[in-house]
C-alpha positions as CSV (number, residue, x, y, z in Angstrom):
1,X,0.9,-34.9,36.2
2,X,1.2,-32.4,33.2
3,X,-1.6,-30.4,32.7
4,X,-2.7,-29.1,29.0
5,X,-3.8,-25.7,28.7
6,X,-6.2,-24.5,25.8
7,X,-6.9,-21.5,24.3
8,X,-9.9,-20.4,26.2
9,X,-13.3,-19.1,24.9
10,X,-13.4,-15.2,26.6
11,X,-16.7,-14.5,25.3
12,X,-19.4,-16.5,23.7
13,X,-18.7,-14.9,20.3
14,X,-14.8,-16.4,20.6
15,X,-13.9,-18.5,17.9
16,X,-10.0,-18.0,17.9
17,X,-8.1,-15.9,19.7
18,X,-4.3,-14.0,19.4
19,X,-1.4,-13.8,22.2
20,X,-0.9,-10.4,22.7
21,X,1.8,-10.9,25.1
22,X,3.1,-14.1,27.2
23,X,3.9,-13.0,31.2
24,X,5.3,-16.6,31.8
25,X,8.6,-18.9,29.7
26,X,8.8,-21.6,29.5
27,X,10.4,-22.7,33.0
28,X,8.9,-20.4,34.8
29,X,6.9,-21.5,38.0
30,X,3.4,-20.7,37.8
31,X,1.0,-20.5,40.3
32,X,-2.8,-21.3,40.5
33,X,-4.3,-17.6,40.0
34,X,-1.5,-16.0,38.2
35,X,-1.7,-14.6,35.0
36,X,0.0,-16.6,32.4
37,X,-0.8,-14.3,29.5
38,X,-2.8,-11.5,27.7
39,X,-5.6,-12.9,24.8
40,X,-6.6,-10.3,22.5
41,X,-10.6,-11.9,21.0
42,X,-13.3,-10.1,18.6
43,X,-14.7,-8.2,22.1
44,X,-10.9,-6.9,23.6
45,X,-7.6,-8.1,25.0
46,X,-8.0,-9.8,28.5
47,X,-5.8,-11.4,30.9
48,X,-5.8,-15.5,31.1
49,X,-4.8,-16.7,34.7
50,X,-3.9,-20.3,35.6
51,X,-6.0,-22.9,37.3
52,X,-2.8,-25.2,38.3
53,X,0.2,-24.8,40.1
54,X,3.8,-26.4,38.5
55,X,6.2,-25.2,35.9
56,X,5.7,-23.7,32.4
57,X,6.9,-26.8,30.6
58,X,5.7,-25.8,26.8
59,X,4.5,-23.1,25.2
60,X,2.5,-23.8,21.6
61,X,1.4,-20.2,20.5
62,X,3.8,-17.8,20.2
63,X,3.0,-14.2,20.8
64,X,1.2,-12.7,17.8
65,X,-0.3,-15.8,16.7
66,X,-3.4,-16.8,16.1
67,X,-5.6,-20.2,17.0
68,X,-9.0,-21.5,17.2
69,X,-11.2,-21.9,20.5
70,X,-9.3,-25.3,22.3
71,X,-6.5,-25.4,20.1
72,X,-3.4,-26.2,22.6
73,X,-2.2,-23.1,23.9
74,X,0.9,-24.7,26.7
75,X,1.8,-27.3,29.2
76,X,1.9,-27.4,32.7
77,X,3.7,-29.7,35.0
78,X,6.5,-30.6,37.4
79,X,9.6,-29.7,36.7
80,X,11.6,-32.4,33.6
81,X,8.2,-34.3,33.1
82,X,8.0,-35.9,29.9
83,X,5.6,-34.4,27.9
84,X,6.3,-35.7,24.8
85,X,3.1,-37.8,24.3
86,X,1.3,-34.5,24.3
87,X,3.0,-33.3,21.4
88,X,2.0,-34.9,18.4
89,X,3.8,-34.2,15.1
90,X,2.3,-31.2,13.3
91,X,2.3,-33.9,10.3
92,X,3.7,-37.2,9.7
93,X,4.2,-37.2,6.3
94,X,6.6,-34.3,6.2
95,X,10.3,-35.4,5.9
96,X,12.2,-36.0,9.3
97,X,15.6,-34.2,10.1
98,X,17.6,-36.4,8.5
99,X,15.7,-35.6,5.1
100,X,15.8,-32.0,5.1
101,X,18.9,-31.8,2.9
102,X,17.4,-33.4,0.5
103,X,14.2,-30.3,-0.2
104,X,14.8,-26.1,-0.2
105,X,13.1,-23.9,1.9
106,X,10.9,-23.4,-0.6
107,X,9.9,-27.1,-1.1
108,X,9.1,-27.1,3.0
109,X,6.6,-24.6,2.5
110,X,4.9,-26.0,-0.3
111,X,4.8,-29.3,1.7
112,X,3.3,-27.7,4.2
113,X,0.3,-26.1,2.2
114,X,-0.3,-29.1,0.3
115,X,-1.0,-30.8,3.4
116,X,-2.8,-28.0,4.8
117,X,0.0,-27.2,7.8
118,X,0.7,-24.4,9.5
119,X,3.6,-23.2,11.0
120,X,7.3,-24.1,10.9
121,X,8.4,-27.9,9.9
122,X,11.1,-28.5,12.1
123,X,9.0,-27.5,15.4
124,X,5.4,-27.4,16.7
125,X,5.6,-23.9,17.5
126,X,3.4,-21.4,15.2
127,X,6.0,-18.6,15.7
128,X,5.6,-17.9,11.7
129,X,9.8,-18.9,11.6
130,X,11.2,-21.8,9.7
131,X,15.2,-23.0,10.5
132,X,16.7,-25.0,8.2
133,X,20.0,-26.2,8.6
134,X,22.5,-27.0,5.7
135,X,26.4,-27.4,5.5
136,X,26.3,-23.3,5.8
137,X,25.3,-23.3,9.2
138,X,21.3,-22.5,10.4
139,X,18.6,-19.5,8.6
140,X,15.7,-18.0,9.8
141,X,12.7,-17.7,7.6
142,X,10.9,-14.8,8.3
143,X,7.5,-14.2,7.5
144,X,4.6,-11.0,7.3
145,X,3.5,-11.2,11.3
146,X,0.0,-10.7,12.1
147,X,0.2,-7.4,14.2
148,X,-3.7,-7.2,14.8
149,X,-6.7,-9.5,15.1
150,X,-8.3,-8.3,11.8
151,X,-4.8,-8.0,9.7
152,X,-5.0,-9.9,6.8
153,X,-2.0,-8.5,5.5
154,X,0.8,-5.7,5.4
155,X,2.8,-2.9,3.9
156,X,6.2,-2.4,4.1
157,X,6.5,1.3,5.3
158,X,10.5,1.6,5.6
159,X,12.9,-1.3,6.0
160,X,15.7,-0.2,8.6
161,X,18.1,-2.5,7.8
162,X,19.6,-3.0,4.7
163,X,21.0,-6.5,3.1
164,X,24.2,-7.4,4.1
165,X,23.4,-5.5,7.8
166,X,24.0,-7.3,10.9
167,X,21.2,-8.0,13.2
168,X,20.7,-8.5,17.0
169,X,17.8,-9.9,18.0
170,X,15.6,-7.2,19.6
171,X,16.5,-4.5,17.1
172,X,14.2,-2.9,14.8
173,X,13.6,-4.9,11.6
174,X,11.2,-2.5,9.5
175,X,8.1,-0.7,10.4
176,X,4.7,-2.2,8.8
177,X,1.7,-0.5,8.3
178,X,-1.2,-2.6,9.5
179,X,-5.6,-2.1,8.9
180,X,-5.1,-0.4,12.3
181,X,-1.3,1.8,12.7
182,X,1.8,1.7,11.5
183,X,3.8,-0.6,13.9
184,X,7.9,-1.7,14.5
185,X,8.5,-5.2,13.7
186,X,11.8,-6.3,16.0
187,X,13.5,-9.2,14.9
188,X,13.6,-12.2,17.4
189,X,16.8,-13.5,15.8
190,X,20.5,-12.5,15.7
191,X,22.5,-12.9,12.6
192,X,23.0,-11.3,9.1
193,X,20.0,-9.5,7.0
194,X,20.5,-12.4,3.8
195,X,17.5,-11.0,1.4
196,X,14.5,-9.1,1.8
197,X,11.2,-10.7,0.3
198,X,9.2,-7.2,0.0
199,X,10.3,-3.4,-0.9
200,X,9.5,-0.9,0.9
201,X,5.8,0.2,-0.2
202,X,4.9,-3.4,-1.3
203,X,1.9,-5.5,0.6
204,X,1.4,-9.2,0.9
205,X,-0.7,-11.8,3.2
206,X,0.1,-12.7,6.6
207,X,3.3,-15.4,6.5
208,X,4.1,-14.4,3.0
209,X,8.2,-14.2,3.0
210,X,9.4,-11.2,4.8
211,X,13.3,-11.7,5.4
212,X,16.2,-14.3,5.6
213,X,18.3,-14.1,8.5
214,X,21.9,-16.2,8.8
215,X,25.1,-16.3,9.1
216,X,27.1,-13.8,6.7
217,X,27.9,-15.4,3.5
218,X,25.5,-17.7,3.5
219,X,24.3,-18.9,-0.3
220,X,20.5,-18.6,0.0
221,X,20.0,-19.1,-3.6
222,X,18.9,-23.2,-3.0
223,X,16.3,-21.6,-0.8
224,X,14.8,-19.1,-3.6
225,X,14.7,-21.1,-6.8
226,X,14.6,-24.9,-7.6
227,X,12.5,-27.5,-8.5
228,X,9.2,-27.1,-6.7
229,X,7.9,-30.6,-4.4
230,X,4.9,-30.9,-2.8
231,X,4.1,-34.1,-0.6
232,X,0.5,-35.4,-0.5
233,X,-0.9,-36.8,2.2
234,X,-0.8,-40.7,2.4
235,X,-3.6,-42.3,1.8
236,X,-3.6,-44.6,3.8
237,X,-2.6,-44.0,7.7
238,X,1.0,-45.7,7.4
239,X,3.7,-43.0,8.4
240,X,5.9,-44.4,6.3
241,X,4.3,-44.1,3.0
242,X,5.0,-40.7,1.3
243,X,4.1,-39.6,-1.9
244,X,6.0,-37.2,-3.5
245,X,5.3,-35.2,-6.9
246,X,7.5,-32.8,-8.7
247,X,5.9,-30.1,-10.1
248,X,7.6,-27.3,-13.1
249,X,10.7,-25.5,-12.3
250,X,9.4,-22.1,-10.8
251,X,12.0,-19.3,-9.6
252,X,11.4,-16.6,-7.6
253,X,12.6,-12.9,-8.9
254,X,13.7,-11.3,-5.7
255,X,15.8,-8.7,-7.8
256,X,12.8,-5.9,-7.3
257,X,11.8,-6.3,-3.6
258,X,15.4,-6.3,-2.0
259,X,16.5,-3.0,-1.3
260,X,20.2,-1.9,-1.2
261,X,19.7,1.5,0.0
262,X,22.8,2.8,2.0
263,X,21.2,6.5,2.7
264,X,18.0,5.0,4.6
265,X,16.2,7.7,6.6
266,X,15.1,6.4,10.0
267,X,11.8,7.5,11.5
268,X,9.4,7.2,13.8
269,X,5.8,5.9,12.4
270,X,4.4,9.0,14.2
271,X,6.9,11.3,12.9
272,X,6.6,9.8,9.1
273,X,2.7,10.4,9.1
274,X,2.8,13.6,10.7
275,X,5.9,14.4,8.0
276,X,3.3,13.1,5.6
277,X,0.0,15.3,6.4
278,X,2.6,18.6,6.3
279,X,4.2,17.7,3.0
280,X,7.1,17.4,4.4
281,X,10.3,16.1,2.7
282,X,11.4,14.0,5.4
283,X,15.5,13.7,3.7
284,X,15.7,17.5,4.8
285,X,14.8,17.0,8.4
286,X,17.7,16.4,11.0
287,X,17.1,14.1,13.8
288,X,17.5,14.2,17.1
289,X,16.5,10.5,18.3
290,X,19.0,7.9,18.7
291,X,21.4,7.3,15.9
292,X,19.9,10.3,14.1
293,X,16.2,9.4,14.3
294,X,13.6,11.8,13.2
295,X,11.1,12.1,16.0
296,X,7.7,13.7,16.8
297,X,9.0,17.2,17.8
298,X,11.3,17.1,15.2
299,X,8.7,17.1,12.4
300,X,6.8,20.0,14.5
301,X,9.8,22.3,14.9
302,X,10.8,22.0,11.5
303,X,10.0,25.2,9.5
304,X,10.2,24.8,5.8
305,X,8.1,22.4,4.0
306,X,8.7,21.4,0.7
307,X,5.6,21.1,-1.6
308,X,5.1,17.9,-3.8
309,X,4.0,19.1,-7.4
310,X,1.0,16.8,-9.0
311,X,2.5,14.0,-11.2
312,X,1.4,14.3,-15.2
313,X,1.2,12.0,-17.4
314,X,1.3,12.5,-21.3
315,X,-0.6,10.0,-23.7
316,X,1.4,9.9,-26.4
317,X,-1.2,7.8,-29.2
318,X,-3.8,10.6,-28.1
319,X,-1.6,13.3,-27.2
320,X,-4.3,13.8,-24.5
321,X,-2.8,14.6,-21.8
322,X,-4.0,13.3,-18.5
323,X,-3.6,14.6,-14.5
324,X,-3.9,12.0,-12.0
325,X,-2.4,10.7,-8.9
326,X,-2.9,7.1,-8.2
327,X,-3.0,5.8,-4.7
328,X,-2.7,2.1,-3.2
329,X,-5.7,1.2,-1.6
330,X,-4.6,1.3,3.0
331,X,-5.3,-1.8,4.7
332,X,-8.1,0.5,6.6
333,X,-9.7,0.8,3.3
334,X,-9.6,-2.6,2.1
335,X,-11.0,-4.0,5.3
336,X,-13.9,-1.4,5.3
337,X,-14.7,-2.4,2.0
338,X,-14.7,-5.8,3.0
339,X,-16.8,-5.7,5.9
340,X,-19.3,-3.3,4.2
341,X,-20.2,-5.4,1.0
342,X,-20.8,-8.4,2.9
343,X,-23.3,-6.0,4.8
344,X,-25.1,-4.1,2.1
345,X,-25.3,-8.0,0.2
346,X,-26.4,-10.3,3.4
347,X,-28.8,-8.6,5.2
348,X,-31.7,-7.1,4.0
349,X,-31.9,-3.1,4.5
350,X,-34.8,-1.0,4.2
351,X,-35.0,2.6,5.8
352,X,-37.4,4.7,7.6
353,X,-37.6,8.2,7.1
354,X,-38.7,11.2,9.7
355,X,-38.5,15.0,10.2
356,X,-38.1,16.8,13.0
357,X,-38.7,20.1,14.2
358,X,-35.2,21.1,16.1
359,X,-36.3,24.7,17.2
360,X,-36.2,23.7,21.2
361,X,-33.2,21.4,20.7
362,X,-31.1,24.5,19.5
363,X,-32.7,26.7,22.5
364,X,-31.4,23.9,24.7
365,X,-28.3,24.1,23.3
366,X,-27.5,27.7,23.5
367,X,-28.7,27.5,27.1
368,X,-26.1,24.7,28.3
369,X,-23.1,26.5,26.0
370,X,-23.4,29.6,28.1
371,X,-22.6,27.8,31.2
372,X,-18.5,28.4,31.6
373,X,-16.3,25.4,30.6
374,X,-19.5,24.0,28.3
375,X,-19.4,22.7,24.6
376,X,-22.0,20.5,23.6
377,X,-22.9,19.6,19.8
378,X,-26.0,18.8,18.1
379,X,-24.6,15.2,17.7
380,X,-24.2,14.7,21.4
381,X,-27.5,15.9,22.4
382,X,-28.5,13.3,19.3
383,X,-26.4,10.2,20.9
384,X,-27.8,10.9,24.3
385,X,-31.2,11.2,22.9
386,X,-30.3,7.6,21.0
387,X,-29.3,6.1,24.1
388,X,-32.2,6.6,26.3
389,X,-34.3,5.7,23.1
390,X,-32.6,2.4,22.7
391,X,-32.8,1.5,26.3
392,X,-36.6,1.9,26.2
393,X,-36.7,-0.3,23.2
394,X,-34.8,-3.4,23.4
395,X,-35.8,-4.9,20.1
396,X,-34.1,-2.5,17.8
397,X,-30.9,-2.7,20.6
398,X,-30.1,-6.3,18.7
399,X,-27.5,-8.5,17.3
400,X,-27.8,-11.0,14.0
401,X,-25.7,-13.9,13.9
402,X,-26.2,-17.1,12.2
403,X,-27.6,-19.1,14.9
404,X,-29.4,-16.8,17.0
405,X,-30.3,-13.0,17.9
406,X,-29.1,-11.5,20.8
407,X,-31.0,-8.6,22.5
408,X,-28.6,-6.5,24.7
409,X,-29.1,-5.2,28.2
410,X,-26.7,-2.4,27.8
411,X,-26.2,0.0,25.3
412,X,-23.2,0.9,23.7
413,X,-23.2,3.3,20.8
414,X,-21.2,3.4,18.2
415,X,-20.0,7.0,16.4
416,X,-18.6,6.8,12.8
417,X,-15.6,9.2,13.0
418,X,-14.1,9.8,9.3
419,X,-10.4,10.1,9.0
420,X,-7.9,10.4,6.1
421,X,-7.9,6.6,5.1
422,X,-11.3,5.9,6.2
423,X,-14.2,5.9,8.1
424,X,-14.0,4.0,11.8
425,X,-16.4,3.5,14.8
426,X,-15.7,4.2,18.3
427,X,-18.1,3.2,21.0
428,X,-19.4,4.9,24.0
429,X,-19.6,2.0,26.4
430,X,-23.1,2.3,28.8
431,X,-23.8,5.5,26.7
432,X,-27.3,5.4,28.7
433,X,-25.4,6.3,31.6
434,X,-23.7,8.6,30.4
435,X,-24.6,12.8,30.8
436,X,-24.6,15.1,27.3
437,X,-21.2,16.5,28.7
438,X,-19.8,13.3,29.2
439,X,-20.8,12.3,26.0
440,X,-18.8,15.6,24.4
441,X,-16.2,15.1,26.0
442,X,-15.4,11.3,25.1
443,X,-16.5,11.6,21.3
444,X,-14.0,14.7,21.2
445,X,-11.6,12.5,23.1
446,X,-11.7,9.3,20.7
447,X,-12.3,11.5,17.5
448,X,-8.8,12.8,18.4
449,X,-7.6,9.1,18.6
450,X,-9.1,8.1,15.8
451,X,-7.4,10.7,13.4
452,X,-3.9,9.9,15.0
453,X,-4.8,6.0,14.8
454,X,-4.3,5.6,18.2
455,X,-7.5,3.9,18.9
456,X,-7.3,0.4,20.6
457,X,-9.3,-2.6,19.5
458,X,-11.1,-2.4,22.5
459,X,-12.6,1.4,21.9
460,X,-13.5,-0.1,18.2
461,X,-15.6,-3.0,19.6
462,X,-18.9,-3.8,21.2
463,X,-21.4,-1.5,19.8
464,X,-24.9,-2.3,19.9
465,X,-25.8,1.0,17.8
466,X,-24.2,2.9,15.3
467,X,-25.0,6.6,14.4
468,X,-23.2,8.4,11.4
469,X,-23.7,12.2,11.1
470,X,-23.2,14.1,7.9
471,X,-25.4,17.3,8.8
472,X,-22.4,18.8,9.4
473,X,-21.5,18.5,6.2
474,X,-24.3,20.0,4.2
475,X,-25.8,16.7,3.8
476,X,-29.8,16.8,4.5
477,X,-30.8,13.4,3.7
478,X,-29.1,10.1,3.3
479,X,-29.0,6.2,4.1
480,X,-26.1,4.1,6.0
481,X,-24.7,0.6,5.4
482,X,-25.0,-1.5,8.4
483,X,-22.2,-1.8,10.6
484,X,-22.7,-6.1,11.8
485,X,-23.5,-7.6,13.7
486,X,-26.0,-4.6,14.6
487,X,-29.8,-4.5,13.5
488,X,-29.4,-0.8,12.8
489,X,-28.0,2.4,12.1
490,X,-29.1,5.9,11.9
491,X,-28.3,8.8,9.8
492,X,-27.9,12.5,11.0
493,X,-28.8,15.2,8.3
494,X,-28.2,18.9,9.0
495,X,-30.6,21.2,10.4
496,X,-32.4,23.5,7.3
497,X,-34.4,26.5,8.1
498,X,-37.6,26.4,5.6
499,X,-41.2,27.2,5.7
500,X,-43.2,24.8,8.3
501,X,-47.1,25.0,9.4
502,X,-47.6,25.9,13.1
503,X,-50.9,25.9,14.5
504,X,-52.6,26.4,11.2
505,X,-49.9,29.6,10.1
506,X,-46.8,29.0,7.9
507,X,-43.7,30.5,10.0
508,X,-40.0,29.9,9.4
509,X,-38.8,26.7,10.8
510,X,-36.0,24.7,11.5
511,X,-36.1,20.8,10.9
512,X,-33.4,17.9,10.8
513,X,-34.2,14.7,8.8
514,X,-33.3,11.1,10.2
515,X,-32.5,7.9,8.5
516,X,-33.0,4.6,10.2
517,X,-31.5,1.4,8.4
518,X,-32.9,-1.2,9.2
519,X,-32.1,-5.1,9.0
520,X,-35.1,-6.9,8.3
521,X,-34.2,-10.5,9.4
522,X,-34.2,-8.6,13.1
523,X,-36.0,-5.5,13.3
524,X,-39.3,-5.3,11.3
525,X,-41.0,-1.8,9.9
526,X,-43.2,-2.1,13.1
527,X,-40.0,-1.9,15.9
528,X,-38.3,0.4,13.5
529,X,-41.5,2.9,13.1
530,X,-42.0,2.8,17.0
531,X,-38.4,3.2,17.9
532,X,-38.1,6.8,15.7
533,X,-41.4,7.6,17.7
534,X,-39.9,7.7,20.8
535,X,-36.5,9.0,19.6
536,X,-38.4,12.1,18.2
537,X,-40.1,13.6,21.4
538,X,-36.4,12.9,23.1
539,X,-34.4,15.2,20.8
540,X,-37.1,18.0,20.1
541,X,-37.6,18.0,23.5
542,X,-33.7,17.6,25.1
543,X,-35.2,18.6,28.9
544,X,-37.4,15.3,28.4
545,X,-34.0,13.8,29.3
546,X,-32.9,15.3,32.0
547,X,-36.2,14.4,34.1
C-alpha cells in the first residue's frame, strides 16, 4: 500500500521547510533508512531518511521549493500502484485541459492568485514552471526561484543568454544575486530563450516572470498582453460551477527588461565581485575559463585597473550642481532592515551600562601574544569571558517567542561581523567549550567567510547571544538592536586611558565601557544587573578563566 510522506518538522521551531536537494526520482527504489533527501529549516540543512521500503512513486516539492510543516512532500509504494486518489486537484475551479486554449498565460496566473494557488495549473508539482500548450507547440514559464530560505526576492546580476539563444537544459541561465551570494540559476528545460521578464540589474519577488522558453518562433505575444480573467471560487462546492469575471485590458511592456546584447561578458560570481572591489573594468579582462570565461585568477593576475570617475549631476532650474552616487538597496540590506525594525518596535529594550578597569586584561594579553604561533584579540578574550558568564547565568541565555521562552543549555554566541553590504552574525557553536585560541581562530576564520559571502545558513543560525564590538573603531560607548529571538546583546567600546582612583590616589587608567540590551518581556533589570556582575570579574581578571 502507498505510503504518503510529509514534510517533516526537524526542529520544534519548523514551520516550513525548503528541498535543498532530492537523492531519490521518482522510480527509484528506496529503502527503509536511506536518505531520500536534504531539508534546509530556520536551524540548518539536514538529511530526511525513509521509514518504508517500495518505490519513489511521486514527488510533490521540487527542489528549491518551499512548504509548510505536513504539507505532502512524495509517495511511496509498490511499483505501478495507483496513487491517484492521493492527489487531489491543486483547484477545482481552474479550467481543465481541454479549456486552456481558451485563457493566456497570463490569465492562468491571475486564476491562480485569485484563488489563492500556488504553483503550476497544468500539474501538482510546485516546481515554480507553468506549460501551456497551443497550436505552436509547448512553453515554459519561468519564474524568480527561491535560492535561500530567507530570499524574498532577486536581482538579475548578468543574463548569459540572450533572446533568440538556444538552450539545453542544464546550462547556465543567468546568475542572481540573492540576501545571501550571488548564485547560477541553470535552466531545467531545453528549447529557445523567447523573452526575458527582468534586465540585468532589475529585482522582483520570488515567482515573478523570469523567462519564456519554447520552441524557436514561437509567437508569445497572447501570453504577454490580453484581456485579463480571473476565476473566483464557487460558492458553493459544485465543480462545475465557475464564475468567471473579466477585468480591464492590461498589457505588459516587456520592451525595457529583455536584453539583446550580442557582446555579453561571461563571468564567474566570484570573479565579478572581486572585479568589483578592484574597480575593475571587467570588458578589458581576457578569460581563460571555458568559452572565454573570466575566472578568479583572472581578475588577480590582471594588472591595470581602470578607475570609475564619480557621476555629476547638474540642476539646471538651480544651476546648483549636485555630487552623488545612488545605490540600490542589496537584498542583505533590505532583509537586515527588515529583521531589525521589527526588533527595535516589538520588544521592549532598555540598556545597562558598566565600566571596567582593563589594565590586567591587556597584561594577559601581552603575556599569551608572546607565546610563538599566538594572536589573540581583546574581543576574543571578551567572547570567552561572555561564554562562561552566560553559562553561569541561564536566565539572560534565553529565547522569546510568542508562545513560550526557551532557556538554553548550551551556549552559542553570536559575533556581528560588518561587510560591504552589511552587517551579519556568525556563531560559535558551544563557545563555552571553547579555549581563547580556539575562539581567534574561528572568528578570524568566519570573518574571512563572511566578507567573501561564503558563509552557510548553518554558521548564521542558532545563537543564543550576540556581541557587537565597535571599540575598535574609536567608538567608546553605544547601544545594539536585538538580534531575535535572543533576550540580549552586548556592546564592546574601546579601551580609553584617563584618570581613575586607586586606593584613594588618582593614577592613569585604562577602562572599557559595556552595553547590555536588554529585552524586558525576558530578562528584567535584576538578571541583566547580576549577569554584567559576573561578566566583569571574568574579563578584568582573564586568568579567573583558566582556573
Amino acid at each position: 500500500m502507498a505510503e504518503v510522506i510529509k514534510m517533516p518538522r526537524l526542529s520544534d521551531t519548523m514551520e516550513e521547510g525548503v528541498v535543498a536537494t532530492w537523492l531519490k526520482k521518482v522510480g527509484d527504489k528506496v529503502e527503509e533508512g536511506e536518505i531520500l533527501a536534504e531539508i534546509e529549516t530556520d536551524k540548518a540543512t539536514m538529511e530526511f531518511e525513509s521509514f518504508y521500503e517500495g518505490t519513489l512513486l511521486h514527488i510533490e516539492i521540487q527542489e528549491g521549493i518551499t512548504a509548510t510543516v505536513d504539507s505532502l512532500l512524495c509517495i511511496i509504494g509498490e511499483e505501478g500502484e495507483d496513487i491517484s486518489q492521493f492527489l487531489v486537484p491543486v483547484n477545482e475551479s481552474l479550467p481543465t485541459s481541454s479549456d486552456n486554449n481558451q485563457l493566456d498565460l497570463v490569465d492562468q496566473i491571475n486564476e491562480q492568485e485569485s484563488t489563492e494557488t500556488v504553483g503550476p495549473v497544468t500539474s501538482l508539482n510546485s516546481d515554480k514552471t507553468v506549460d501551456v500548450t497551443n497550436e505552436s507547440g509547448s512553453i515554459d514559464y519561468i519564474t524568480m526561484p527561491r535560492l535561500s530560505d530567507t530570499m524574498e526576492e532577486g536581482t538579475i546580476s548578468s543574463w548569459l543568454k540572450n533572446v533568440g539563444d538556444k538552450v539545453s537544459e542544464g546550462e547556465i541561465l543567468a546568475e542572481i544575486e540573492t540576501d545571501k551570494a550571488t548564485m547560477e540559476f541553470e535552466s531545467f528545460y531545453s528549447g529557445t530563450l523567447l523573452h526575458v521578464g527582468l534586465a540585468e540589474g532589475d529585482s522582483a519577488k520570488v515567482d515573478s516572470l523570469l523567462a519564456i522558453i519554447g520552441p524557436k518562433g514561437t509567437d508569445i505575444n497572447p501570453y504577454l498582453s490580453g484581456s485579463k480573467k480571473t476565476v473566483e471560487k464557487p460558492k458553493t462546492q459544485k465543480a462545475d460551477q465557475e464564475v468567471i469575471e473579466t477585468m480591464p485590458e492590461k498589457k505588459i511592456d516587456d520592451s525595457s527588461k529583455t536584453t539583446t546584447k550580442t557582446d555579453r561578458i561571461f563571468i564567474s560570481p566570484l570573479a565579478r565581485k572581486l572585479a568589483k572591489e578592484k574597480n575593475l573594468d571587467i570588458s578589458m579582462i581576457q578569460g581563460s575559463g571555458d568559452s572565454g570565461r573570466i575566472i578568479k585568477t583572472d581578475i588577480e593576475n590582471y594588472k591595470e585597473p581602470t578607475i570609475v570617475q564619480p557621476v555629476t549631476n547638474i540642476v539646471s532650474d538651480s544651476n546648483v550642481i549636485q555630487d552623488y552616487t545612488e545605490v540600490n538597496h542589496s537584498k542583505m540590506r533590505k532583509v537586515i532592515a527588515k529583521r531589525l525594525s521589527e526588533s527595535k518596535f516589538s520588544a521592549p529594550h532598555y540598556y545597562l551600562n558598566i565600566e571596567l578597569d582593563m589594565s590586567e586584561t591587556i597584561a594577559f594579553r601581552k603575556q599569551c601574544n608572546s607565546i610563538p604561533d599566538t594572536k589573540i584579540s581583546f574581543n576574543d578574550i571578551i567572547i570567552k569571558a561572555c561564554a562562561v558568564a552566560v553559562r553561569n547565568n541561564p536566565s539572560v541565555n534565553s529565547q522569546w517567542f510568542d508562545d513560550k521562552i526557551r532557556y538554553n543549555n548550551f551556549v552559542n554566541i553570536g559575533v556581528a561581523v560588518g561587510v560591504e553590504d552589511g552587517l551579519i552574525v556568525p556563531v560559535l557553536k558551544n563557545a563555552d567549550k571553547m579555549s581563547v585560541a580556539d575562539i581567534s581562530s574561528s572568528v578570524k576564520e568566519m570573518a574571512g567567510l563572511a566578507r567573501d559571502k561564503k558563509l552557510t545558513p548553518e554558521m548564521m543560525q542558532g545563537s543564543t547571544f550576540t556581541i557587537s564590538n565597535l571599540g575598535m573603531f574609536g567608538i567608546e560607548s553605544f547601544t545594539s538592536i536585538i538580534n531575535p529571538p535572543n533576550s540580549v546583546i552586548l556592546s564592546v567600546g574601546a579601551i580609553v586611558q584617563k584618570p581613575v582612583v586607586k586606593d584613594g590616589e588618582i593614577v592613569v587608567g585604562n577602562t572599557m565601557k559595556l552595553t547590555l540590551a536588554c529585552d524586558h518581556r525576558v530578562v528584567d533589570g535584576l538578571t541583566g544587573a547580576k549577569f554584567l556582575q559576573s561578566l566583569k570579574p571574568l574579563i578584568e581578571n582573564p586568568l579567573s578563566m583558566l582556573i
